[in-house]
C-alpha positions in Angstrom: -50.8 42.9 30.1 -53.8 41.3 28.8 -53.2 42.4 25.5 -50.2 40.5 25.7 -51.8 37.1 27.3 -54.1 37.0 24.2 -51.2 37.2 21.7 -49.4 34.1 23.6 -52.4 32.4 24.0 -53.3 32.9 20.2 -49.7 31.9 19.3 -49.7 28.7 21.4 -53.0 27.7 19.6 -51.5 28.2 16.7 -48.4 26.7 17.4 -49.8 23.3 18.9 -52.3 23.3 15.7 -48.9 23.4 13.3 -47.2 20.5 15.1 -50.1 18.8 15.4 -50.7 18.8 11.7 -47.0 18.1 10.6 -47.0 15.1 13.2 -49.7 13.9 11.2 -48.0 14.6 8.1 -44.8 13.0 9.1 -46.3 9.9 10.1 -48.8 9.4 6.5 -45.1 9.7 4.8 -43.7 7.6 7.3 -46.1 5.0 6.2 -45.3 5.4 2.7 -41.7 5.4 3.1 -42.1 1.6 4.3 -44.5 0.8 1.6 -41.8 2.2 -1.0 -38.8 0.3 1.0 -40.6 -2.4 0.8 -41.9 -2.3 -2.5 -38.9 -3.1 -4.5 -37.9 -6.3 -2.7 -41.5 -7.6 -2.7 -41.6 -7.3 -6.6 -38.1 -8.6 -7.2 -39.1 -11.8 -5.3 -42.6 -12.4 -7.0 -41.4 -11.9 -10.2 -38.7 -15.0 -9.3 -41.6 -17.1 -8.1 -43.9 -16.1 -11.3 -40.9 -17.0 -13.5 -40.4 -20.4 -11.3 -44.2 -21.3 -11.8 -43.7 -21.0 -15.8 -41.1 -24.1 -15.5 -43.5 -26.7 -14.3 -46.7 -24.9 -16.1 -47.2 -22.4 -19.3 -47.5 -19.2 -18.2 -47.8 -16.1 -20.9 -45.9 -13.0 -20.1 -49.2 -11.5 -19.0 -49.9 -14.1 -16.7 -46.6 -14.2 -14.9 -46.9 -10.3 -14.5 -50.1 -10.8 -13.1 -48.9 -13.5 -10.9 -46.7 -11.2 -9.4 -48.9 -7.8 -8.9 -50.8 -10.4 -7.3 -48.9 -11.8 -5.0 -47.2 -8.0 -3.9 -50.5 -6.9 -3.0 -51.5 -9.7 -1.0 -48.3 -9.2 0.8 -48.8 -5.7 1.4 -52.4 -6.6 2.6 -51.3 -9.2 5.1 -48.8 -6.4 6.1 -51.8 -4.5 6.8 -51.2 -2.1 4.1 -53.6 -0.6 1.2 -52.2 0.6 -1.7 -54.8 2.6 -3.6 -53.1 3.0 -6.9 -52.1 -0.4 -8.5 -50.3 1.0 -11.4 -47.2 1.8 -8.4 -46.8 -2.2 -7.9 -47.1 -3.1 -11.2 -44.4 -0.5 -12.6 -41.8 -2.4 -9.5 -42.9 -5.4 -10.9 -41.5 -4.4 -14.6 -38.7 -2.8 -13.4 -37.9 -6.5 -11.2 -38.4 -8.1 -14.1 -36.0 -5.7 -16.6 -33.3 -5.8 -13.5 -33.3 -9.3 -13.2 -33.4 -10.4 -16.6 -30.3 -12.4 -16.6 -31.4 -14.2 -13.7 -34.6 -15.3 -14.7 -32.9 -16.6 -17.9 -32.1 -19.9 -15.7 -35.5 -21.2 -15.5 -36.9 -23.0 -18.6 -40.0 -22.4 -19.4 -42.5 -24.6 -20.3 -44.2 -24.2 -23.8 -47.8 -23.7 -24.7 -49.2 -27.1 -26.0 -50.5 -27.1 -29.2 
């Protein structure tokens, strides 16, 4: 019999060890499940402001696309998230602004001064 309480022992080790790591597992993905939920909606609403800004001042394409990476990050960061590879918020952003290029047709924008 004590051949047999080492086996269940070893296998509840084991056992509590694999949970224990797919718990952890589950929750990092949980975390960037929200980021990715979130992520669209953030970039389709900074893109509007960054195309609303360009009506009262001149604002190159460049700028307005920074503008709006900008202002996702800092929301994520006030959100308490950290998102490690920029390049993921600034592809959303460029797809915003492709979706919603109709839209963003309404606002005039103000030319460069010569």
């Amino acid at each position: 019999m004590q051949f047999n309480e080492v086996i269940v022992t070893v296998l509840a080790t084991v056992l509590t060890a694999v949970v224990s790591y797919c718990g952890h597992y589950l929750l990092q993905n949980s975390r960037a499940l929200t980021v990715l939920r979130a992520l669209e909606p953030l970039a389709k609403d900074a893109v509007i402001a960054a195309q609303k800004l360009g009506v009262t001042e001149y604002l190159s394409g460049a700028m307005k696309k920074n503008h709006a990476v900008q202002s996702v990050t800092q929301a994520f960061l006030n959100a308490g998230f950290t998102i490690k590879d920029e390049q993921v918020i600034k592809n959303a952003v460029e797809k915003a602004y492709i979706e919603q290029k109709e839209l963003l047709a309404q606002y005039p924008q103000k030319k460069e001064e010569e």
